[in-house]
N, C-alpha and C positions, 0 to 999 in steps of 0.2 A: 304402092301402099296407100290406103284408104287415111285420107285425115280422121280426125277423132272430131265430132261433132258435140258440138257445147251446150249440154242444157237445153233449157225454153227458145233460145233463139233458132237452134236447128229447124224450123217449122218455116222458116224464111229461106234456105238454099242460098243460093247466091246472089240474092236479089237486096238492095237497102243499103248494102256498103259495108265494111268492118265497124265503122267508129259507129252510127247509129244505132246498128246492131247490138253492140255492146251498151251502150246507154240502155236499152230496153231491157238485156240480160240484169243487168244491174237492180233495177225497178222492182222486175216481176219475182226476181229471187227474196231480195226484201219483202213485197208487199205475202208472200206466200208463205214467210217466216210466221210463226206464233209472236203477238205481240203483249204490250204491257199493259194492262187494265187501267185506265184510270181512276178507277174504281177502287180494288180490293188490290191490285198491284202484283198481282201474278199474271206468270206469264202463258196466259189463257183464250188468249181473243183473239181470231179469226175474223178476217175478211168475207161477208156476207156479199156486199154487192159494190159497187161503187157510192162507198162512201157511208157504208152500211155497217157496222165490226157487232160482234156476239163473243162476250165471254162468258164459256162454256163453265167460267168456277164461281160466279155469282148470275149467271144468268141475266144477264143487261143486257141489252140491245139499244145500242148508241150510236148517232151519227157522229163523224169527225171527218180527215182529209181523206181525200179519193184512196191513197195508194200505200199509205202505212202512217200509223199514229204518230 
């Protein structure tokens, strides 16, 4: 029987370790969530680029931390 492959980190196979692994899964699932404006304070803003976020409900474009506000 086939394991059940986990999300974003499947793209790695068996290479990196369990525990690293999972720090990463952790990360990317967060940074890929919608986040909090600090703005207008809905939760509108996307990750443009490293370090880049766009909220799509007032339209800003602001820089803040790399990987989630």
């Amino acid at each position: 029987m086939k394991t059940k492959k986990s999300g974003p980190i499947a793209r790695f196979g068996a290479r990196y370790g369990a525990v690293v692994k999972e720090k990463v899964r952790a990360v990317e699932i967060k940074q890929r969530q919608k986040q909090k404006c600090p703005f207008c304070k809905k939760l509108s803003t996307k990750r443009l680029a490293k370090g880049l976020w766009l909220c799509r409900a007032c339209k800003k474009k602001f820089a803040s931390h790399s990987y989630y506000i």
